[in-house]
C-alpha positions as CSV (number, residue, x, y, z in Angstrom):
1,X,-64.6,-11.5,73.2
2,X,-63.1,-10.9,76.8
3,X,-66.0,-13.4,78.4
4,X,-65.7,-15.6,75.7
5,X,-61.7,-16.2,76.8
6,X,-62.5,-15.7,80.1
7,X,-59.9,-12.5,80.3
8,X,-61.8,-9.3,82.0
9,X,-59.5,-6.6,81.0
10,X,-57.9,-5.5,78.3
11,X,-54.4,-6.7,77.0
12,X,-52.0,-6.3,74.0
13,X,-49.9,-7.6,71.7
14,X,-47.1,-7.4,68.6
15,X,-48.1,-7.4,64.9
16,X,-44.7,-8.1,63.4
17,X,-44.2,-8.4,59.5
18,X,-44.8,-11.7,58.5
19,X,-47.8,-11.6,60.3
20,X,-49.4,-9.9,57.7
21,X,-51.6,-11.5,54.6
22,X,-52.5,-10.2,51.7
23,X,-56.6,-10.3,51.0
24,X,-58.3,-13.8,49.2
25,X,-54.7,-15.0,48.9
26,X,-53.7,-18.8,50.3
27,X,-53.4,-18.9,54.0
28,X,-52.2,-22.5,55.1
29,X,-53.9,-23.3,58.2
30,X,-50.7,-25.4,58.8
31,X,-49.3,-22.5,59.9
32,X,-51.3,-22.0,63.2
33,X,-52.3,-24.7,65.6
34,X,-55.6,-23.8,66.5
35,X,-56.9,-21.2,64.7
36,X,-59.6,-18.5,64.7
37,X,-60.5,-15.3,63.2
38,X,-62.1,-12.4,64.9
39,X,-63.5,-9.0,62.3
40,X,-62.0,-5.7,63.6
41,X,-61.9,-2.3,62.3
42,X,-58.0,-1.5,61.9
43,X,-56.5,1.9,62.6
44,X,-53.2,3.0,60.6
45,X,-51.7,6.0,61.9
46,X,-50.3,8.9,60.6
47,X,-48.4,10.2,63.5
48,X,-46.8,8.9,66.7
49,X,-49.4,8.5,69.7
50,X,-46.9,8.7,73.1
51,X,-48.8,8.4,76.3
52,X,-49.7,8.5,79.2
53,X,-52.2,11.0,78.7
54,X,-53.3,10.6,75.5
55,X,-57.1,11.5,75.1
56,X,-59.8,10.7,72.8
57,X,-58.9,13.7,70.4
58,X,-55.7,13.4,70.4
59,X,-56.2,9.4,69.4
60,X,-58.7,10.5,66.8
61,X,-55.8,12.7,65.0
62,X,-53.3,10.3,64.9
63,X,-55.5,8.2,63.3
64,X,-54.8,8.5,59.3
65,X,-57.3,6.1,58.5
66,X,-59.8,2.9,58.8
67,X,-59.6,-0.8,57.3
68,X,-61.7,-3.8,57.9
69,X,-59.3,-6.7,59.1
70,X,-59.3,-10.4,60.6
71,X,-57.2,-11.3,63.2
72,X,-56.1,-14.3,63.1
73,X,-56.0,-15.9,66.7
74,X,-54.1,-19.0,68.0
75,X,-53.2,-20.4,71.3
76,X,-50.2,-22.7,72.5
77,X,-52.7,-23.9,75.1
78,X,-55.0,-26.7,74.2
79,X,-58.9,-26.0,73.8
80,X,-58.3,-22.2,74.5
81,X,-58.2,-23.4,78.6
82,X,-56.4,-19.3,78.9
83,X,-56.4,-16.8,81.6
84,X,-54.7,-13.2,80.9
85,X,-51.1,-14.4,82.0
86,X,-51.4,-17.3,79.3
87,X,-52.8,-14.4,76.4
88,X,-49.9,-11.9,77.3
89,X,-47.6,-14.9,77.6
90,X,-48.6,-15.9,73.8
91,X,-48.7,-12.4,72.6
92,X,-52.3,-11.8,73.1
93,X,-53.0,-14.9,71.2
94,X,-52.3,-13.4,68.2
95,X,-51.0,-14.9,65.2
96,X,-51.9,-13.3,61.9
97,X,-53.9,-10.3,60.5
98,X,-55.7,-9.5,57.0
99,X,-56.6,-6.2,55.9
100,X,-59.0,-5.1,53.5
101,X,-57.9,-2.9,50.6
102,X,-60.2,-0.1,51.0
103,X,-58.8,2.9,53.0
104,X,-62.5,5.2,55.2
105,X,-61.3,8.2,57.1
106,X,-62.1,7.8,60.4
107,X,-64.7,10.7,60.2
108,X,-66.5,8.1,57.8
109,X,-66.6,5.4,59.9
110,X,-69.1,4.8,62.6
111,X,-67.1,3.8,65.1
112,X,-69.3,2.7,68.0
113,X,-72.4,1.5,65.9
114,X,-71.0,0.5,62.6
115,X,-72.4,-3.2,62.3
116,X,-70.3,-5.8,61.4
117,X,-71.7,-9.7,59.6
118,X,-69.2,-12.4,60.1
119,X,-69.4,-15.0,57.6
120,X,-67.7,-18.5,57.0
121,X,-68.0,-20.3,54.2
122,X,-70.7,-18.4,53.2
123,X,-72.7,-19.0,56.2
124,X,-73.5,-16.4,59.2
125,X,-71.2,-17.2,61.7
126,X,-71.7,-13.9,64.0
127,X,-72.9,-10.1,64.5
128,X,-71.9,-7.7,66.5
129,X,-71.4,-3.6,66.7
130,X,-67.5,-1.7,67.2
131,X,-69.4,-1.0,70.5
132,X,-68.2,-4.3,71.9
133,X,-64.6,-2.8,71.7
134,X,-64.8,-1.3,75.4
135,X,-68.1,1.0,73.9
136,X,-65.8,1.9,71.1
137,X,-62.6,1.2,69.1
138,X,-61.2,4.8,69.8
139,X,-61.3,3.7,73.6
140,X,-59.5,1.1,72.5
141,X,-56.4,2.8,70.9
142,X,-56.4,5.4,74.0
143,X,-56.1,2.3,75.8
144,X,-53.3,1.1,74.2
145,X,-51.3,4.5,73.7
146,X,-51.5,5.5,77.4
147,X,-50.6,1.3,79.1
148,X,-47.6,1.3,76.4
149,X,-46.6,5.2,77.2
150,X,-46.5,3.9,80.6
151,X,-43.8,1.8,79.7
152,X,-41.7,4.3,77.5
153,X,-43.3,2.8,74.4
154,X,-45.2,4.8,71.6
155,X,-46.9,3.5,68.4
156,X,-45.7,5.3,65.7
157,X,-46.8,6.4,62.4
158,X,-47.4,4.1,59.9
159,X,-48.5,1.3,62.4
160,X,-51.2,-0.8,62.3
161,X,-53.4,-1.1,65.4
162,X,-56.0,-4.0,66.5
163,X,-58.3,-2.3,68.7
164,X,-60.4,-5.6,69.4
165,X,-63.0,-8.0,68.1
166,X,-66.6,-7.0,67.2
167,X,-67.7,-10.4,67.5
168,X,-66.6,-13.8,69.3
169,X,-63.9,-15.5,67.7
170,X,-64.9,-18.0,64.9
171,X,-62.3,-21.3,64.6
172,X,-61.4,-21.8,60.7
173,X,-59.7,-24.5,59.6
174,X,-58.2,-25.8,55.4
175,X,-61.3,-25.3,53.4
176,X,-62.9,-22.3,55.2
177,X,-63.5,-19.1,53.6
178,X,-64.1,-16.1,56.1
179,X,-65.4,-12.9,55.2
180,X,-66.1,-9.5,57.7
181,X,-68.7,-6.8,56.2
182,X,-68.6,-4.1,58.1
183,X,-71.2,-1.2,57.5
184,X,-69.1,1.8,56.2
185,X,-65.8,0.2,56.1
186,X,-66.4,-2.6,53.2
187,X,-65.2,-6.3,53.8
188,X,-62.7,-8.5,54.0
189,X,-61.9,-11.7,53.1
190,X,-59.2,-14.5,54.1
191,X,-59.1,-18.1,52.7
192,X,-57.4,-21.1,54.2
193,X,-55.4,-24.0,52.7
């Protein structure tokens, strides 16, 4: 995902409330400008993560458990042209997120070489293992916990965290079904209007 954008380090953003859609219902791709969706295995915690500091274990047991998801992606800037200023700017390009309805504790889940097929309209549209996440999603979410402990921030329990896509980003548009099957986790499906 980072060579696709053309952004060589990791960055974050905000998942706010109406961000979130509910599984197979409507989404009206009126709502985002130019649209994509990315498969990523979502973490939900069950306790607050405060770095810096934080390490792998410590990540691992603040994770309450695992749910397939699509971020929805959009960009301000036309044709995706973005740099890292331009994806912080727009809140890491992120504009929506669907979860799946199937809880895995993280001891189920493969984190590193759990497979994921990304399908649109029924159509393979692109592979790719939670490896691609910075050689795993937990890496991710130490990431995160220690740059935003940095700053006095924690995540806290209950929140939902995006470590990264598995694959490159997919553009969907009225009409397009997408669905992420990820080995262990399940799927997860979002359809446009």
């Amino acid at each position: 995902m980072q060579r696709q954008m053309g952004v060589h380090q990791p960055d974050f953003g905000h998942l706010l409330d109406d961000m979130f859609w509910l599984e197979h219902q409507p989404i009206p791709a009126t709502q985002f400008l130019q649209p994509r969706a990315e498969p990523e295995m979502a973490f939900v915690l069950n306790r607050a993560l405060r770095g810096p500091g934080v390490t792998a274990a410590e990540a691992a047991a603040a994770v309450d458990f695992v749910l397939p998801a699509l971020e929805l992606i959009d960009s301000r800037i036309r044709d995706w042209r973005i740099g890292l200023v331009d994806t912080i700017a727009d809140n890491a390009s992120s504009g929506g997120v669907v979860l799946g309805s199937t809880p895995v504790p993280l001891a189920a889940a493969d984190l590193r070489l759990g497979g994921c097929n990304l399908y649109r309209n029924a159509v393979l549209a692109g592979t790719g293992a939670g490896g691609a996440v910075l050689g795993s999603p937990l890496s991710s979410l130490v990431w995160l916990a220690n740059t935003l402990g940095a700053q006095g921030i924690a995540l806290d329990a209950g929140h939902v965290v995006l470590p990264g896509s598995i694959t490159a980003a997919i553009p969907v548009q009225a009409g397009d079904t997408v669905t992420a099957v990820f080995a262990g986790l399940g799927s997860v499906t979002a359809r446009f209007t």
